[in-house]
N, C-alpha and C positions, 0 to 999 in steps of 0.2 A: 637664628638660621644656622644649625650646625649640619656637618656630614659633608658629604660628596655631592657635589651640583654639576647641571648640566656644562658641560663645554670645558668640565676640568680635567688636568691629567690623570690618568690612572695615580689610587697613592695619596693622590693633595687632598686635602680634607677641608672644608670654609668653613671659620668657627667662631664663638666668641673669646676674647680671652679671658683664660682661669688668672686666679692670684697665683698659682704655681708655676702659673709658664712667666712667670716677669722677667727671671735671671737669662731665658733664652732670646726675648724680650730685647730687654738689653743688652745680648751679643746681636741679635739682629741689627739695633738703632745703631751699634757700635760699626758697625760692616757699612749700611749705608751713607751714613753723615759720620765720617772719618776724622772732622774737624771737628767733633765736639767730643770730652770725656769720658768718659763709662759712668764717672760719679755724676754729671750731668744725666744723664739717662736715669738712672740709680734718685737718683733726686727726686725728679719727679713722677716716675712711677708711683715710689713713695707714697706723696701728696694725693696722687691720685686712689693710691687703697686707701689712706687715710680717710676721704671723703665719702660722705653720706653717699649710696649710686641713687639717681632719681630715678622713681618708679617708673618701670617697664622699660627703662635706658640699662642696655650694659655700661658695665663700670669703666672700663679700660679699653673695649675697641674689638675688633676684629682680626682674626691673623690667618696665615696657609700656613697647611702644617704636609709636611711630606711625610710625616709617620715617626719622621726619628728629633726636626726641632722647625721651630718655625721659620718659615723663608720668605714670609710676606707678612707686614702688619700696616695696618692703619688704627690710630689713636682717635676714640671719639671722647670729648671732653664736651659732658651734657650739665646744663641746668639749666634756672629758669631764672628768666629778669623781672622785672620787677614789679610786672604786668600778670606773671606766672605761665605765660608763653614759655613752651620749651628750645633750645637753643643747645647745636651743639658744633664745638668750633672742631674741624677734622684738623690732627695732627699728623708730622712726621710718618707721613706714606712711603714707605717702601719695601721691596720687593727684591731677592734677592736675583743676579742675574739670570740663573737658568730656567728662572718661572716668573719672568717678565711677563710675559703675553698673557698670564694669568692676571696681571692687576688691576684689567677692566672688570674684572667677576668681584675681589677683595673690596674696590672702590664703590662699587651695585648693593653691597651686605652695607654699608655705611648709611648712601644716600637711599635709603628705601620707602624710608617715611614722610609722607606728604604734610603731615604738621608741624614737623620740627624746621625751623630756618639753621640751615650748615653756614657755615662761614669756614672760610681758611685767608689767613693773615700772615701768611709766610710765604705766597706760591712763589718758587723761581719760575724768572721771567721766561724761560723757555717752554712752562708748563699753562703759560695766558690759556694760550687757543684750548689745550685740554679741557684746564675750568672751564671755560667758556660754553665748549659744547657740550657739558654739562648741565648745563643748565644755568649758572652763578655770572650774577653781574658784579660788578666792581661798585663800592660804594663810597672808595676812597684811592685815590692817587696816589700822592704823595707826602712825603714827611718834612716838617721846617725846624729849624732850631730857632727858638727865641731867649733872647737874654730879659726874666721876669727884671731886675733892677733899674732897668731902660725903656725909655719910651713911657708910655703913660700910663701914671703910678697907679690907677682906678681907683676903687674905692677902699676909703681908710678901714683897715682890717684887720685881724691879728688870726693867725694859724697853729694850729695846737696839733700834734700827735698824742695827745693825753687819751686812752682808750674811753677816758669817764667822757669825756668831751660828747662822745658820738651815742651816750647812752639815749635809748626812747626815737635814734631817727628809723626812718622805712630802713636804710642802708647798712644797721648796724650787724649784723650778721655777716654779710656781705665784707663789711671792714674789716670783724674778727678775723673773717677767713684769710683773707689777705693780708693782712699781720704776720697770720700763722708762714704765708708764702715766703715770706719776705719782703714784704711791699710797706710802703712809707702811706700809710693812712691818716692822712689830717682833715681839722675840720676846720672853714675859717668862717670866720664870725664877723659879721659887718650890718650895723644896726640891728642888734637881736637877731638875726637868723642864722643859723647855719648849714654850710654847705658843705660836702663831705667831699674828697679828691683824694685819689689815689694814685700815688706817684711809683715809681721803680728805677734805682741808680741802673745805669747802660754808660756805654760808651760809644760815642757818635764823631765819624770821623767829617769835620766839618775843613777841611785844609789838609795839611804834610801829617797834621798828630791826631789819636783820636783824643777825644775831649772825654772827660766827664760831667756825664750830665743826670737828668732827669728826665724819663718818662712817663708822659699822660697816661693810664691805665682805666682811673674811673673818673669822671666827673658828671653831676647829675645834669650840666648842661655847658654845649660847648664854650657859652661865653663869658663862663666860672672861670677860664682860664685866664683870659687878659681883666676881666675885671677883677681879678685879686690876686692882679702879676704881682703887685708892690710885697702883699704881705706873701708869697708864695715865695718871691726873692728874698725877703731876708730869713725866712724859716730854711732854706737853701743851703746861703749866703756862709752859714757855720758849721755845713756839712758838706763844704768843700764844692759845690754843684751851682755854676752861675749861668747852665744851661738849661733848657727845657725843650722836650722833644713832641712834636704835638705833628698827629696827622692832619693833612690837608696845609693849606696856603699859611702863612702869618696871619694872625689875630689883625684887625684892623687897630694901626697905632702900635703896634708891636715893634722891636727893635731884633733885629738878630739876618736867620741867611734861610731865605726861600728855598720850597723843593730841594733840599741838601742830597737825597736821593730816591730813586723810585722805591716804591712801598705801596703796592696795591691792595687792596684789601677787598676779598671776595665776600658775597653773601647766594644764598637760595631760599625759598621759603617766603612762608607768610607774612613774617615781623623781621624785617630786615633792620640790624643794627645800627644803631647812630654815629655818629663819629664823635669820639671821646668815650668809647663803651667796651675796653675788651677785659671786662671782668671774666673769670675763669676760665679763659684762654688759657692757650699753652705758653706764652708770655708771663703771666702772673703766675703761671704753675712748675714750669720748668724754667724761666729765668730768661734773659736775654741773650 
């Protein structure tokens, strides 16, 4: 959907984004979210030309353009899980001041199609009611920190980052690619099976200091996490991280600090995501 749409200012144009508009791209993300880098920005755009685009998905998202650089984008980050359901989680929406009232038209080019399930996993809290009346329910609350060392050890296991580890599962692709992110891809092994989890160092202020920790990204089920707390703690335990950041409540028999803070997590759509599931998010692709 590119050109001039109804209800837009004289000038603005609704478009998809090119690979050439990236650098104005990220003077845009740079104006809006003032607290994050240019090299952040710059990052994951990156990652995101890198990748395969899924057919009939643009690659990079949506932006207004006044003619001279862009003043509004929204980020669509598409693929498909593991079902082959499409899924695309909307990123860093914004809109520069003077074509605010513009970003109900920018946000319509995003949400248009009825088979894809959108998620956004970042909303500030001030933007609830918006998602909302959009259509998107909440599919998760809040965030807990557990310490995987404590509390009940599960089942006797061992956890490998070894790439060979994960050759021949459904997930192995899916691992590569997160590798390639920056994400700590292990696979842990308990009576012959294995199970594959994707972790991502963060820092999570759980008190006065933030801590370093670990976050859940992938796991093929959520209660991959406390049953192979013991072996996930000491695969950890040598990389400095004696925390673990998992949405929703503590694992039952967990050790650690409840709802540490809100952290909502929207979805729309057909196939609504799981909780333990934000592979190719803007999380695993631009970072924490």
């Amino acid at each position: 959907m590119n050109g001039v749409q109804p209800g837009m200012l004289p000038g603005l144009r609704r478009r998809e984004i090119r690979e050439d508009d990236l650098p104005g791209v990220a003077d845009l993300l740079l104006r809006g979210f003032a607290h994050r880098p240019r090299g952040f920005w710059e990052r994951g755009l990156r990652r995101m030309a890198a990748r395969p685009a899924v057919e009939g998905c643009p690659r990079f998202g949506f932006l207004l353009d006044d003619g001279a650089r862009p003043v509004g984008v929204a980020l669509t980050l598409f693929s498909r899980d593991g079902a082959g359901a499409t899924r695309c989680n909307l990123s860093s929406w914004t809109v520069d001041p003077a074509y605010r009232a513009q970003a109900p038209l920018l946000v319509a080019s995003a949400l248009r199609r009825a088979d894809v399930t959108f998620t956004n996993i970042s909303p500030a809290p001030h933007t609830w009611p918006i998602i909302e009346s959009q259509g998107f329910r909440a599919y998760s609350e809040d965030q807990s920190l557990m310490v995987p060392l404590l509390g009940r050890p599960g089942a006797r296991a061992r956890a490998s980052s070894d790439p060979a580890s994960w050759r021949g599962l459904p997930e192995a692709a899916m691992l590569d690619d997160h590798r390639g992110f920056g994400c700590s891809c292990l696979t842990v092994e308990a009576g012959g099976e294995l199970r594959p989890i994707v972790l991502l160092p963060v820092r999570a202020r759980a008190g006065r200091y933030p801590l370093p920790v670990m976050q859940v990204v992938f796991c093929r089920d959520a209660a991959d996490v406390p049953r192979f707390a013991g072996a996930l703690g000491r695969w950890m335990a040598p990389r400095g991280a004696f925390g673990l950041l998992v949405d929703g409540d503590l694992p039952p028999g967990a050790v650690g600090r409840r709802r540490i803070r809100r952290s909502r997590k929207y979805a729309r759509g057909p196939n609504p995501p799981r909780v333990g599931d934000l592979s190719y998010t803007e999380l695993a692709l631009f970072g924490p």
